[in-house]
C-alpha positions, 0 to 999 in steps of 0.5 A, spaced: 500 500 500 502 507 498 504 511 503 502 516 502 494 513 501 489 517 506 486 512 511 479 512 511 475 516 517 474 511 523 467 513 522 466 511 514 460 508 512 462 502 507 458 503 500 459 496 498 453 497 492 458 503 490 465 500 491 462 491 489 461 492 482 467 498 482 472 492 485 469 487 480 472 486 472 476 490 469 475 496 465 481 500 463 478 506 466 473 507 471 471 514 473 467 518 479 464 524 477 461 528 481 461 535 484 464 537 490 463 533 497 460 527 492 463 521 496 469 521 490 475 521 495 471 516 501 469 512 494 476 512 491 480 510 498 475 504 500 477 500 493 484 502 494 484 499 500 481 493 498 485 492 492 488 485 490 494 483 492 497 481 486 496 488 483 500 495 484 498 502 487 499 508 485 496 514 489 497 521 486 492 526 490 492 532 485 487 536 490 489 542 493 493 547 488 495 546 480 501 543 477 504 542 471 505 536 467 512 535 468 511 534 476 506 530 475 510 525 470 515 526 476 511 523 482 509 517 477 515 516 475 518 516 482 512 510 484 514 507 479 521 507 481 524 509 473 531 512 473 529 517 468 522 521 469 521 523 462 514 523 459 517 518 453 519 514 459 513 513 462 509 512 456 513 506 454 513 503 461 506 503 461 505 501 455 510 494 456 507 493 464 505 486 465 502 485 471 496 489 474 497 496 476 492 500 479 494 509 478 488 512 482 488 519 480 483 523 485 481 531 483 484 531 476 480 536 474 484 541 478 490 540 475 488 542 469 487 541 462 494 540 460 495 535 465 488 532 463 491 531 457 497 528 459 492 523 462 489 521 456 494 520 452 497 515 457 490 510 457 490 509 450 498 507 451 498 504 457 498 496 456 491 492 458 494 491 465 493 498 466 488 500 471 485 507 471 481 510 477 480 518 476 475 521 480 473 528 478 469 534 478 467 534 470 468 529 465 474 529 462 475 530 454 477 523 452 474 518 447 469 516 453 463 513 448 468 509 445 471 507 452 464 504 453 462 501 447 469 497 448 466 495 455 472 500 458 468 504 462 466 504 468 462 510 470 459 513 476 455 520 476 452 524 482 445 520 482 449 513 483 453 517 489 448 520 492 446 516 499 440 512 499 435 512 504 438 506 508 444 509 507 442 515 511 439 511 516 445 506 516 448 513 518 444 516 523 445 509 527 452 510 527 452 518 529 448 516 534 443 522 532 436 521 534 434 528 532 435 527 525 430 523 521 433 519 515 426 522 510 427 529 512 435 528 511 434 526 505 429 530 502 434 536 504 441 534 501 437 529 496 443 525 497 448 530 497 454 527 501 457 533 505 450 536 506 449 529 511 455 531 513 454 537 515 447 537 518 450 532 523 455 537 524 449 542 525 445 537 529 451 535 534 454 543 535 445 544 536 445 550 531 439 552 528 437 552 521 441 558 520 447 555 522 446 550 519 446 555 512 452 559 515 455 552 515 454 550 508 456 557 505 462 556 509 463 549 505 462 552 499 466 558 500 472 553 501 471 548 496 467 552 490 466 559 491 473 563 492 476 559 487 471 562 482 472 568 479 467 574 481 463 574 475 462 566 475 461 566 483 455 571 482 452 567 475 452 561 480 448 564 485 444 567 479 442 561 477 442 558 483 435 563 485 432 558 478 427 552 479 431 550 472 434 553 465 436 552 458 441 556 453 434 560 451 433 563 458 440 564 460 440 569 454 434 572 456 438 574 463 443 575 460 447 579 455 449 577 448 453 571 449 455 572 456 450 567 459 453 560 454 460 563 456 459 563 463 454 556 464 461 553 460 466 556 465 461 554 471 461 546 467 468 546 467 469 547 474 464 542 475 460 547 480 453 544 482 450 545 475 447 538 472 442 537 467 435 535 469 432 528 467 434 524 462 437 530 457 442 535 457 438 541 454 434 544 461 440 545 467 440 546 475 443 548 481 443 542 485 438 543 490 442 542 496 446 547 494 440 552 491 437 556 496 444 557 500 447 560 494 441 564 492 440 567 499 447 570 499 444 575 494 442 581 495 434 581 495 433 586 490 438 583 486 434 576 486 427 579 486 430 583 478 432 576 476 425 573 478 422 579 473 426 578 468 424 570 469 417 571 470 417 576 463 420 571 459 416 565 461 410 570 458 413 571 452 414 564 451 406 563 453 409 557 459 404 561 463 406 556 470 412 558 470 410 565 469 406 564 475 411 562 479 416 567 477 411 573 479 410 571 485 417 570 487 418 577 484 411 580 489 407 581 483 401 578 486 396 581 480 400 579 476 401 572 478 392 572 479 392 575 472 397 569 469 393 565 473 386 566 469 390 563 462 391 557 465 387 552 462 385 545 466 389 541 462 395 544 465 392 541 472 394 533 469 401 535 467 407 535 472 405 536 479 399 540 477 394 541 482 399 541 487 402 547 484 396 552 483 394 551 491 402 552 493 400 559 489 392 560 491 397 559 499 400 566 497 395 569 494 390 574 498 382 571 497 380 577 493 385 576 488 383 568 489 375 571 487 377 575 482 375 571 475 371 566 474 377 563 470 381 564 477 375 560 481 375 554 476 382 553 476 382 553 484 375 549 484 379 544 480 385 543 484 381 542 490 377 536 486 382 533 484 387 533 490 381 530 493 378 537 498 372 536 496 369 540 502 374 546 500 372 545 492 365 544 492 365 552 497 370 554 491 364 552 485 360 556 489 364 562 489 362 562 481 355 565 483 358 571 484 359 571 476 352 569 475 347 572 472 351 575 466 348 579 461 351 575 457 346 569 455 352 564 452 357 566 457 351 565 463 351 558 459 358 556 459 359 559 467 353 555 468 356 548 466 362 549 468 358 549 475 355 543 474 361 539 471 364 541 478 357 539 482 357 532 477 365 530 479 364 532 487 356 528 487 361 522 485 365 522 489 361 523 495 357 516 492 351 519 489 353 516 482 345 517 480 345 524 482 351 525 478 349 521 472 344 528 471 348 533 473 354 531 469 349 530 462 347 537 464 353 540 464 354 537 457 349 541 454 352 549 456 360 547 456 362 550 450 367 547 445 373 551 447 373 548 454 374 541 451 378 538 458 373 540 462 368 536 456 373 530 457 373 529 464 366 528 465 365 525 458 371 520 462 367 520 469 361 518 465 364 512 461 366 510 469 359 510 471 357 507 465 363 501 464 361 500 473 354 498 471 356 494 465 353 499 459 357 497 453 353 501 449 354 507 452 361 506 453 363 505 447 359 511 444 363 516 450 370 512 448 368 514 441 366 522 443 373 523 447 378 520 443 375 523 437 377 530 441 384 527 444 386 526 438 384 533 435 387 536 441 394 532 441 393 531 450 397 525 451 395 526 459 388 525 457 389 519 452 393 516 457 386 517 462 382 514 456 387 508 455 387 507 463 379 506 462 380 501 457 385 496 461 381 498 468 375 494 462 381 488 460 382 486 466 375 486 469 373 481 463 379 477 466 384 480 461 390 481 464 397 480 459 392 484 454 390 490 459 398 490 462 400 491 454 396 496 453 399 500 461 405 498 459 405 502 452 402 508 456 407 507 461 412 508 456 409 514 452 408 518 459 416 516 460 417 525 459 412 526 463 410 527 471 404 528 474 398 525 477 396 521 470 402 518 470 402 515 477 395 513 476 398 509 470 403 505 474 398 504 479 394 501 475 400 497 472 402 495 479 395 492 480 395 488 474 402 485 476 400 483 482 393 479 480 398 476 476 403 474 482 408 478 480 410 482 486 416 484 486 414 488 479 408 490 482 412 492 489 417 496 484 411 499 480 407 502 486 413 505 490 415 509 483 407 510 482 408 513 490 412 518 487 409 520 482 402 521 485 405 524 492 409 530 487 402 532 484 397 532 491 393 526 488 389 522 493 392 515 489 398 515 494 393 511 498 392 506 493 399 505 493 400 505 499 394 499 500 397 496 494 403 495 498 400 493 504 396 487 501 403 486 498 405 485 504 400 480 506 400 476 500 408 475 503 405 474 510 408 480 514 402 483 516 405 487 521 408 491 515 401 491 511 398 494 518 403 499 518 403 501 511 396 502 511 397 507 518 401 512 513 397 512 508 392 514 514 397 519 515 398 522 508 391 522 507 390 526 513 397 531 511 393 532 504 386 534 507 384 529 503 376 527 504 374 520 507 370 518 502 376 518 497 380 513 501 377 511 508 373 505 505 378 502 501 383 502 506 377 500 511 376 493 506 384 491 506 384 492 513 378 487 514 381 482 510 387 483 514 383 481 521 379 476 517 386 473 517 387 474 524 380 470 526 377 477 527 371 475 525 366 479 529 370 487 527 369 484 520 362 483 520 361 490 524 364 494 519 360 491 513 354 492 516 356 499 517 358 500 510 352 497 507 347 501 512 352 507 508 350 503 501 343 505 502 344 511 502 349 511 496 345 508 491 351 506 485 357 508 489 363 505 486 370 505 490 374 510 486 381 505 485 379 499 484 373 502 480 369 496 484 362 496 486 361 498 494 355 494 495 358 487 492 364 489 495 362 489 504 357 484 502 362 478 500 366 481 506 360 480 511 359 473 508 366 471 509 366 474 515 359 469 517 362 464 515 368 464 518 364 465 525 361 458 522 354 461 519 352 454 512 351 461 506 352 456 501 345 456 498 346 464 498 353 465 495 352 458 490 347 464 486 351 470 487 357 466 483 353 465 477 349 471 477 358 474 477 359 470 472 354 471 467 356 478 468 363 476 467 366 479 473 371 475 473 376 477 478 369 478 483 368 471 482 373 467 483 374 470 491 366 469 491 369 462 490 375 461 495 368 463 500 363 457 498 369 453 498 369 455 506 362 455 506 361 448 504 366 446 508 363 449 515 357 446 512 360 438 513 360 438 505 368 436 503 368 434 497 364 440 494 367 444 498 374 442 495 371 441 488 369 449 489 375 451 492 378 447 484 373 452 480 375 458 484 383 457 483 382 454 475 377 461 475 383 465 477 389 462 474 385 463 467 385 470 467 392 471 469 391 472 478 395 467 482 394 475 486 388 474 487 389 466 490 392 469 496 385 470 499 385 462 501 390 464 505 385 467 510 381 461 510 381 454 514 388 451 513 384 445 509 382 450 505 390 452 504 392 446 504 388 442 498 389 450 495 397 448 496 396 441 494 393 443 487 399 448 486 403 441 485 402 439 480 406 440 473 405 444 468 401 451 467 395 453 471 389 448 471 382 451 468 378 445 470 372 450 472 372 449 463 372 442 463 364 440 460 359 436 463 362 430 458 369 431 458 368 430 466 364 423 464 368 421 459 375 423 465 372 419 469 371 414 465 379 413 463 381 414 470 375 407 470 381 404 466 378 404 460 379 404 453 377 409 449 372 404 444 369 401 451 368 409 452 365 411 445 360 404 446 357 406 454 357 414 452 353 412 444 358 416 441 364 415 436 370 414 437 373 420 434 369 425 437 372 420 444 380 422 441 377 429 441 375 429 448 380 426 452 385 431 447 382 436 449 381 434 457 389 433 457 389 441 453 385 443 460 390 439 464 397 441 461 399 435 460 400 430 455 399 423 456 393 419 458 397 418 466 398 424 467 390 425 465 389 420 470 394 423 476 392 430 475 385 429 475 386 424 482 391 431 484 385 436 483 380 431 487 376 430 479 376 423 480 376 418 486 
């Protein structure tokens, strides 16, 4: 080991999903760039000193001042143990090396350009037993793409380098810091190494939050800012006062040509700018540095910056930045004037709602009251972050508009009125009075306010497709896309497709309806916002029906995200979906948790309980089911179904279902598993499902029966129902859904286990006909297929036809099998 290689800090936190797959193979180059207090340095000794035994280190720390190319030659050239310290003496020393050599260069790009070059002519020369490992603040001017189509390039940037949730946690166990919270942290530092550092500095010496910035200006004076010079340093902090920004914006703020030269240097010096999402054309100050950098500027200076911000977004028509702008700049008229051009369908892209009640929070009410444009886009915010209380008393707000001398305008202020009573009616549960109102309101709403026309046509198609008119559902399928198409929304076309999976998947159809999300998915990859976390919600759902939890867990958490960033109630569909997750996996003590903190945030949202309180109420049931909680059960159905009549036609919003059906099976299951025969009451109610062909219903209606009949002493029908349910589930792709019985006796699990043995695919036996039953008991009777066709007066082909098509049913392929799947199944005795 060098001797000059700095030992790690006692209290270092190893990184092993960093520094694993950076040990492992062998790159001619593995690079760490990031900006300052990444984690670089900590990074770059961890794997030194992990480094094998066969191989050679070289350690140059070029941190601290710039030097020139022939000291750095000079210092290799000495570890190297060369006579003659020339650069055509190193280059062919390395380009001869025959055994593994690692040369660790940390802080490369404060040695500067020539020595940046130096290098890299070095690594195309040096031999393949040459390793690279350089961390720096830019990405250096080498060949990198043809390093990495090669397989020579191991990379890591800022987003790999910032610390984790579990790193934080696994931090803040080792500082013993009980004040902080790992969440709370990593929201602040967004995973910025020196920024947990320095909060736990803070935290350690008890200093307020402005101590805690007087410490990170101090930190970034002395790594950043007094390096720069002052032109530079005041551009950083300029830029830092900006959500985000591109070359465009940047010559808006400033002179001709000066902002491209100064985000250039800024770039360079690897100063905290880095690009947003997947592109490179929209930059920004990282967030953990942001608000200290801009704070460092004068008021005045910040509030011109914000002008200038607010008049280009104007310019641009990008009204919501505009809106943002102005109130930064304390233009509240301004802000309520921008406001009142915003159309609703900006409410369904990025964070939406979210955003304009952020701006109604800064806003006097008399500025909020002032346009009828102004009241909608607040009514409509309110709605869809699922304040229904505050949004039906913002609706009311446009009597004050009403009656208006104009006929037309009164019709159009009138129907947007009722478009609002309709939406907040249905979701209250009144779906009947809903129904009307929302057909009224699409007698007055004009055609230039076509989003609002699309989200209640789209709320009348969900009431339509509940109640199971495919009539009406297609004739509004047709109206809407007709209109998404001519107005190019993909956020509004994605609503629509949601529709049409939600549709698949009650007729059974999960892989056609995963398909379909999966393409919607893909196609709102650039966009954020409620609809594209609804999106995989929904995804998640179809996942886990079809056992596939790991995907499905995965997909909620992204979902979670997405809807949490945007305000939208869905956040507590994520978190049910992950605690019926954690379930299906039998730790109920997570599932119980998950579902307190979707309580939590509902409540944090002032999110209205009819949004969410039944759905979570029903997973919690069906968690006390599976604890023997029978009697809580049968309360809390008797409760919901009392609150049914009251709400003829109420339909849970997520799944989409019908509430009725819904505590009805619970307090059916819940009287069962107090001993209660229901057979001859569930035995109808699954054909009457069935007819409709409400699968995924059916097949949970099923799993009860099977316990019904066996409360009732009735074994084998109960098996044989127990058969039909599973085959009914495994046909339309939800092994999820077979995670009820696992709730139910543990002879129902087990003969549900037993029949999961078999080989092959999932077995469809509820699809085997009355004769492919007979002739199945036949041939396990041992005989042969004439014997069968002369007892059945039946041919001998149509015979070969039924027992290929009862293997088919059984996936198998041979007579025995036949014979040994359908004894497994409990078919034949």
């Amino acid at each position: 080991m060098p001797h000059n290689l700095p030992d790690l800090p006692l209290d270092h936190l190893p990184r092993p999903r960093l520094s694993e797959p950076l040990l492992r193979g062998n790159p001619r180059l593995r690079l760490l760039c990031a900006c300052a207090g990444s984690g670089k340095s900590l990074l770059l000794r961890a794997c030194a000193q992990a480094a094998p035994a066969n191989t050679g280190l070289c350690w140059l720390d070029l941190r601290g001042r710039r030097i020139g190319v022939s000291e750095v030659v000079q210092r290799l050239a000495s570890m190297l143990g060369l006579q003659e310290a020339t650069e055509q003496a190193l280059e062919a020393r390395l380009a001869q090396q025959e055994r593994p050599l690692w040369i660790m260069l940390d802080h490369l790009c404060g040695a500067g350009e020539e020595v940046e070059r130096l290098v890299g002519r070095l690594l195309q020369l040096a031999s393949p037993q040459v390793g690279w490992w350089v961390a720096s603040r830019r990405r250096p001017a080498w060949p990198l793409a043809r390093l990495l189509l090669a397989g020579d390039l191991h990379e890591v940037d800022a987003r790999q380098l910032a610390l984790t949730g579990a790193e934080l946690q696994a931090l803040l166990e080792q500082q013993a810091a009980p004040s902080l919270e790992a969440d709370t942290l990593l929201q602040r530092t967004h995973g910025w190494c020196a920024g947990a550092a320095l909060d736990l500095l803070a935290a350690r010496l008890g200093e307020p939050p402005i101590g805690r910035e007087r410490l990170l200006l101090n930190y970034l004076h002395c790594e950043l800012l007094d390096g720069l010079p002052a032109r530079q340093r005041q551009a950083l902090c300029q830029l830092a006062c900006l959500a985000d920004f591109d070359k465009h914006l940047l010559g808006h703020l400033f002179e001709a040509g000066e902002g491209a030269h100064l985000l250039s240097a800024l770039l360079d010096a690897g100063a905290f700018v880095e690009p947003v999402g997947p592109g490179e054309e929209r930059l920004r100050v990282h967030p953990a540095v942001a608000g200290a950098l801009a704070a460092s500027l004068p008021p005045s200076t910040r509030l011109c910056l914000y002008r200038q911000a607010c008049q280009y977004f104007v310019e641009l028509g990008e009204e919501a930045q505009a809106v943002h702008y102005a109130l930064l700049a304390e233009q509240p008229d301004m802000a309520a004037s921008l406001m009142a051009r915003i159309g609703i369908e900006a409410l369904l892209h990025g964070e939406g709602p979210a955003a304009v009640l952020c701006w109604s929070e800064r806003l006097p009410e008399t500025l909020l009251r002032s346009t009828p444009q102004v009241v909608l886009l607040r009514a409509w915010s309110l709605l869809l972050a699922g304040r229904l209380d505050e949004a039906s008393a913002c609706a009311g707000q446009l009597a004050a508009f009403l009656p208006s001398p104009c006929r037309q305008r009164q019709a159009e202020w009138l129907g947007h009125w009722q478009a609002l009573v309709g939406q907040l009616q249905l979701r209250a549960g009144d779906a009947v009075a809903a129904a009307a109102t929302l057909e009224q309101a699409l007698q007055g709403l004009p055609g230039q306010a076509w989003a609002v026309r699309v989200l209640t046509q789209l709320a009348l198609l969900e009431q339509a497709q509940a109640e199971g008119r495919d009539d009406a559902v297609r004739q509004l399928e047709d109206a809407v896309a007709r209109v998404v198409r001519d107005r190019d929304c993909r956020t509004l076309e994605a609503m629509l497709v949601l529709q049409h999976a939600r549709r698949l998947e009650w007729r059974g159809e999960f892989a056609r309806a995963e398909g379909v999300l999966r393409r919607a998915n893909s196609e709102l990859a650039t966009l954020g916002g409620r609809v594209r976390g609804r999106t995989q919600l929904q995804l998640a759902r179809n996942l886990w029906h079809q056992g596939r939890l790991a995907e499905a867990r995965e997909l909620y958490a992204q979902g979670l995200a997405f809807c949490g960033a945007a305000a939208d109630p869905a956040v507590a569909w994520a978190h049910a979906g992950l605690a019926e997750i954690d379930a299906a996996q039998g730790d109920l003590a997570s599932a119980y948790a998950r579902l307190t903190e979707a309580l939590r945030c509902m409540q944090l949202l002032r999110v209205a309980e009819p949004l969410y309180r039944p759905q979570l109420d029903l997973l919690r049931a069906r968690l006390w089911l599976r604890e023997g909680q029978h009697r809580r059960c049968a309360e809390l159905a008797a409760a919901y179904l009392a609150l049914c009549l009251e709400r003829p036609g109420w339909h849970l919003e997520f799944p989409g279902v019908d509430a009725r059906r819904q505590f009805e099976l619970l307090q059916a299951r819940a009287a069962v598993a107090a001993g209660q025969d229901l057979a001859e009451v569930l035995q109808p109610w699954l054909q009457e499902v069935l007819r409709a062909r409400q699968l995924e219903l059916a097949a949970e209606l099923g799993f009860a029966l099977a316990e019904a009949h066996l409360a009732g002493g009735r074994q084998r029908k109960a098996q044989a129902a127990l058969f039909d349910a599973l085959a009914q589930a495994r046909r339309f792709g939800g092994p999820g859904t077979q995670a009820y019985w696992h709730s139910f006796r543990p002879e129902i699990a087990r003969w549900a286990g037993r029949a999961g043995e078999g080989e092959g695919e999932a077995v469809d036996v509820s699809q085997l006909s009355r004769r492919e039953r007979s002739v199945l008991g036949m041939i396990a009777e041992g005989l042969a297929n004439q014997e069968i066709a002369e007892r059945l007066h039946i041919s001998l082909h149509t015979v070969k036809s039924h027992a290929q098509r009862i293997n088919n049913k059984l996936g198998v392929s041979r007579r025995t099998q036949a014979i040994v799947r359908a004894k497994a199944l409990g078919l034949v005795h």
